[in-house]
C-alpha positions, 0 to 999 in steps of 0.5 A: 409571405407571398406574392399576394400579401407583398401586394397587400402590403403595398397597396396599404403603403400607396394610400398616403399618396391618394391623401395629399397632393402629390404631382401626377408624374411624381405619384406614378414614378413613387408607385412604379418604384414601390411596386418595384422593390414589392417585386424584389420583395416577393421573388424572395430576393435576398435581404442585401439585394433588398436593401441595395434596390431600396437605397437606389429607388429612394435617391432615383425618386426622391431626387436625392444625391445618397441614400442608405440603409443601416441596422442597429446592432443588438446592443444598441450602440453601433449601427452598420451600413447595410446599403449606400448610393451616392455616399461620400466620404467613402468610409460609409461603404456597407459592412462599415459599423459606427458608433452612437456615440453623439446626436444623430438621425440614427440615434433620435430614430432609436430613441423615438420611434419615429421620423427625425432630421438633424441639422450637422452643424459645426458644434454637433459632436458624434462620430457620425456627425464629424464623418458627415462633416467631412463630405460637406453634408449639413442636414440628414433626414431618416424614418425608421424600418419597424421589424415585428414591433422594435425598430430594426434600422433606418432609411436615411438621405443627407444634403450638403447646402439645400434645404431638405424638401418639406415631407421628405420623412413620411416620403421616406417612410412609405418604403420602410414598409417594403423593406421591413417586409423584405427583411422578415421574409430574408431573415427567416428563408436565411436562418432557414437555409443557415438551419439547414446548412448548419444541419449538414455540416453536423450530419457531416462531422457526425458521420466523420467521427462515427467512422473513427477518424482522428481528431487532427481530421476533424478539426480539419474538417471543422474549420472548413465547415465554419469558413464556408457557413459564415462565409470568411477568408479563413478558419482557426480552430485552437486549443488553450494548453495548461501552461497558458499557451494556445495551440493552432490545431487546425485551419482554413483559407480560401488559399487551400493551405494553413501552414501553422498548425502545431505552432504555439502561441502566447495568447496576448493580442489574440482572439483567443486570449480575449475570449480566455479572458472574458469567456464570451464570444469576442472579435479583435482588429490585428493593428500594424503596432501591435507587437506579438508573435500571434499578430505577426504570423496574422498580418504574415497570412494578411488577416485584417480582423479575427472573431472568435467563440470560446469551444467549451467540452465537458464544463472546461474552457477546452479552445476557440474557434475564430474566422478571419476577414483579410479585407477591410470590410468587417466581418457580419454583426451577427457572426459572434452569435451564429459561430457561438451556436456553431461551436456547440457542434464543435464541442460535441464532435470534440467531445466524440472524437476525443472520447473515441480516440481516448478509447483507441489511445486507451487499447493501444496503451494497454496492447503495448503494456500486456506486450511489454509486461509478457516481455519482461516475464520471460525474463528479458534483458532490460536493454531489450525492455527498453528497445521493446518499449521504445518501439511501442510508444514511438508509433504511439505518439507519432515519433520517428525515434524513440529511446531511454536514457539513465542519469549517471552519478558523473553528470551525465546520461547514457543512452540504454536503448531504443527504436527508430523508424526504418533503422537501427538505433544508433546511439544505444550506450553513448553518453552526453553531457546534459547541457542541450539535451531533453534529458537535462531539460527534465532533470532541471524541471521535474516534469516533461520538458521538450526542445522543438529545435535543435537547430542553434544548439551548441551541445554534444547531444543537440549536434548527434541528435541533427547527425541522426536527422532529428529535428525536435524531441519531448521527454518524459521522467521515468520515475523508479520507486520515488527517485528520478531514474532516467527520461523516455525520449521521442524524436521527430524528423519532421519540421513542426514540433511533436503534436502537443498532446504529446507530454500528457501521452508521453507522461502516461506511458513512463509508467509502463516503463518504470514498472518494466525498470522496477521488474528489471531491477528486482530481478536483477537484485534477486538474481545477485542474491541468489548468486550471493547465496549460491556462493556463500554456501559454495565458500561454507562448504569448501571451508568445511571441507578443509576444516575436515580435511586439515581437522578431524581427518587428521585427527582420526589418522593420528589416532588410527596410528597411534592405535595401530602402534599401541597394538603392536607395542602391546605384549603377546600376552595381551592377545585379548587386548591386541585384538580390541585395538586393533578393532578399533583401528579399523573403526577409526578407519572406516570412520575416516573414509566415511568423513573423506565421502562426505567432505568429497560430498560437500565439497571435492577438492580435486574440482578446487585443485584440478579443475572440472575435467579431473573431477568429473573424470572421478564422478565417472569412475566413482559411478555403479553404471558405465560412464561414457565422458567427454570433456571439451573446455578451454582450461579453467573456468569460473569458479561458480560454473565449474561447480554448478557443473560438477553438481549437474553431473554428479545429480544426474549420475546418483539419479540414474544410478539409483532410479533409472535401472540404466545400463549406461551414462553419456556426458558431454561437457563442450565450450560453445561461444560464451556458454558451458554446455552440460549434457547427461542421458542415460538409457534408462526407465525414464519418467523423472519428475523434478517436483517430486525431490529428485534433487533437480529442482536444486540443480536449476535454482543454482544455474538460474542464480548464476543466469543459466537454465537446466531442461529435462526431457525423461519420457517413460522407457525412452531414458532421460537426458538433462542439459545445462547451459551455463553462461561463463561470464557468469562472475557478473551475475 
């Protein structure tokens, strides 16, 4: 409306005064207050600046010691002073709100539509009337402020003792006009400007999460935006948590600091527990008898009252967001409805961050799950498994530290590996009683569990974990093939507890870790079988041999002498007969050196005898092509080296023999550090293939089975050179 409509309005309000007789004096000073307020009016002055002028002029014109403004809430049953002049009690300052609760002025204009007075007498019950009571006031006369056809508030005055003037409502009246013109230019150049505002702040946040920044500095930047929308002393925003706890996970104050987010709190006596019950907007006063961890950390900050609006994601009841008022003065009626708008921008940027950060989180899990999958299929120790692991999700869910840890059958954990920050980690093999650990937390709740302070903890593990600078841990169970295997553990330096989200992440990544176990633990199983069957075949060749040797050997040396004896016994005549016995001796005889090549090939009894030096020393005499041996051992070895070097050795000489066309053969067979190094060349054709039967495939099966490797390098006419390293504390395997 401009300055000509304003004017319109104003020359429509005079017309009653050139109607009835009205003193001179009195008619001019009525027209140069109302032209005043029309001024006000059509500068586009604020509604509050508005309502203020109006309160003055009425009790400067009308000779009246108060005057107020007030406006009827949505509902019906409350009115807030919106401008007071010359009031007492003090307790009617604007901003204050009252109930309808008996007869008043206030109620009879809502309920009419028109003018009323009320006489307060001692009897009229009503909060109003006994707050009127109490600044000695007897009569109140009010008219109503009609804003596009519904009343929207009343102009008021009260008298203590005298009688309130005759036509004092339709005086009354004459201003309503103004003010009603006054508030539908204020509100709609306010919810302009809020539009506008508001409209800011999302192109704000929409281009934060767009640039894929975190959530942690999204809520951050919510809070502020909605403290300075509204405008309030501070900000929450929090996050309703499945075990019924609500999470502060961002702020505001006009102070410039929040000093409590990542604090959980129960959700009693809170914005946010009412909202959790009701699932509306709703507004709390923080009372000096209320007893809560919430209430109390509120009067700590000096918060007076809070109003909050539920944050709904995705169909779910995902948080709050609440602005707080430190001052007595409640915050505006109408700040449940916009923060209820604003939180649709609130749960559209959480809906985009959170999926982007799903997005991040999702290719950084999968990163770390292709590294530790590539780890674990080059055959890697599970300790280093496990410090791989715990280096991934340390960084991940914003750790320090991080380690695994196995249950032991005597009621305790061992601590197997793990990663920390800047350091190595210092407890890989240590085990602790389960009391005041993580470890135990888990193991009593089947589920993640954390401790956000070790401090106070009388514990074994709770006294370390401090040594080490830790102030909090959370873990996860590690399940393996059903049965509750061990924890993943994350710690923190930091005073304020790991983020919350960090079970859910935490939970997740166990997965990766026990798939890494199971691998670990088959290969594990598998390499012990073959080992069982490496030595199983190993103890059946050696007891054949001995059958051989202690069987049919010495039954073909009996025979082949008592051959040798019935020929010479065997009279001259018999010459015929002598010569068959004495062919058959010597059959018996080739019979038995063949038996003793095949009991040496299955299994040489000088290796069991002698040890591997003498027994590779008859491998190179046994051998067509000259053999250059060099033995460097420290005695005797384990039993399954010394013959998965033998067979080494002795593969590698038949195959050079029979298809290299070499004219030489060089072993070396050296002790180094905790390692049998085997290495046989030849200067031969070269070009051999182990998948083509040569017999080497067998040879790296039996060093694999005990944890050692064979390589072969055999290019054509370069010779070939095969090296096996077998690890002498093998036995374990």
């Amino acid at each position: 409306m401009g300055y000509l409509d304003v004017m319109g309005t104003f020359a429509r309000l005079a017309e009653p005064h050139a109607k009835r007789r009205v003193e001179p004096g009195r008619l001019a000073e009525e027209q140069a207050a109302l032209r005043r307020v029309a001024t006000l009016v059509a500068g586009g002055a604020p509604s509050s600046e508005v309502f203020e002028a109006v309160a003055k002029e009425v009790a400067q014109v009308l000779h009246l010691r108060n005057a107020w403004v007030c406006r009827y809430e949505d509902d019906g049953t409350v009115v807030t002073m919106l401008a007071v002049v010359g009031f007492r009690p003090d307790t009617f300052h604007p901003g204050s709100r009252w109930p309808l609760d008996g007869p008043s002025v206030a109620r009879e204009i809502l309920r009419t539509g028109r003018a009323q007075r009320v006489d307060v007498d001692a009897d009229l019950p009503g909060t109003l009337a006994a707050e009127a009571r109490k600044g000695g006031f007897t009569r109140v006369a009010g008219a109503p402020i009609i804003v596009d056809g519904r009343v929207w508030g009343v102009i008021a005055t009260s008298s203590p003792d005298t009688r309130l003037p005759d036509g004092l409502e339709e005086r009354l009246a004459e201003f309503t006009g103004l003010v009603a013109t006054a508030i539908a230019n204020s509100e709609a150049h306010d919810e302009l400007t809020r539009l506008a505002e508001e409209q800011a702040a999302l192109r704000r946040m929409a281009t934060l999460v767009a640039a894929g920044a975190p959530p942690e500095e999204v809520f951050e930047a919510v809070s502020a935006e909605v403290a300075s929308l509204l405008p309030a002393d501070a900000s929450a925003l929090t996050r309703y948590e499945e075990d019924g706890i609500v999470t502060a996970l961002s702020g505001w104050t006009t102070e410039g600091g929040y000093r409590y987010v990542g604090r959980r709190y129960e959700i009693r006596d809170t914005v946010s527990g009412l909202i959790f019950e009701t699932g509306r907007p709703g507004r709390i006063e923080y009372h000096a008898e209320t007893r809560s961890d919430a209430a109390e950390a509120a009067r700590e900050m000096g918060w007076r009252s809070s109003v909050g609006a539920p944050i709904t994601v995705d169909g779910r009841l995902w948080g709050t967001l609440a602005v707080i008022s430190k001052s007595e003065t409640a915050l505006p009626p109408d700040t449940e409805r916009r923060l209820a708008e604003f939180t649709e921008l609130v749960a559209t940027a959480i809906a985009n961050s959170e999926a982007h950060q799903e997005l991040s989180r999702l290719a950084a899990e999968q990163a770390a799950l292709r590294r530790v999958a590539t780890l674990a299929a080059q055959g890697a120790s599970p300790g280093e498994v496990f410090e791989a692991v715990s280096a991934e999700v340390a960084p991940l869910v914003g750790g320090d530290a991080a380690g695994v840890t196995r249950y032991e059958a005597d009621g305790t954990f061992t601590s197997l590996g793990g990663w920390a920050k800047n350091r190595d980690y210092p407890i890989t093999g240590r085990r602790f009683p389960l009391k005041g650990s993580v470890s135990g937390l888990v193991l009593e709740t089947r589920r993640p569990s954390r401790i956000d302070e070790f401090e106070g903890l009388q514990s074994e593990a709770a006294a370390t974990m401090l040594e080490m600078g830790w102030q909090s841990a959370m873990g996860a169970p590690i399940w393996v093939e059903g049965r509750l295997w061990g924890v993943l553990v994350v710690y923190s330096k930091r005073d304020e507890p790991l983020p919350p989200e960090t079970e859910r992440r935490l939970g997740e990544f166990t997965q990766i870790v026990a798939t890494a176990i199971a691998n670990a633990d088959s290969r594990a199983e598998l390499d012990a079988s073959r080992a069982r069957i490496v030595a199983t075949a190993d103890a059946t060749r050696r007891r054949i041999e001995r059958d051989l040797h202690d069987g049919a050997q010495q039954q073909l040396v009996s025979l082949a002498l008592q051959v040798r004896a019935a020929q010479a016994n065997a009279p001259e005549q018999f010459g015929a007969h002598r010569e068959d016995l004495s062919q058959i001796a010597e059959g018996l005889t080739s019979v038995l050196d063949e038996l003793r090549e095949i009991a040496l090939g299955i299994h040489p009894a000088i290796l069991a005898e002698g040890g591997l030096g003498p027994a590779l020393k008859t491998l190179a005499h046994r051998c067509p092509i000259p053999v250059e041996l060099e033995v460097q051992d420290d005695g005797r070895l384990a039993e399954s080296v010394e013959v998965a070097a033998y067979y080494v050795v002795s593969e590698a000489l038949t195959n050079a023999a029979k298809h290299s066309g070499a004219t030489k053969v060089t072993v070396d067979v050296e002790v180094r550090e905790h390692t049998l190094r085997v290495t046989v060349c030849d200067d031969g054709a070269g070009g051999a293939e182990p998948a083509r039967g040569s017999g080497l495939l067998g040879l790296k099966d039996r060093a694999e089975a005990i944890g050692g490797t064979v390589t072969l390098e055999s290019r054509r006419n370069l010779g070939t050179s095969l090296v096996a390293e077998l690890p002498l504390d093998s036995a374990t395997h």
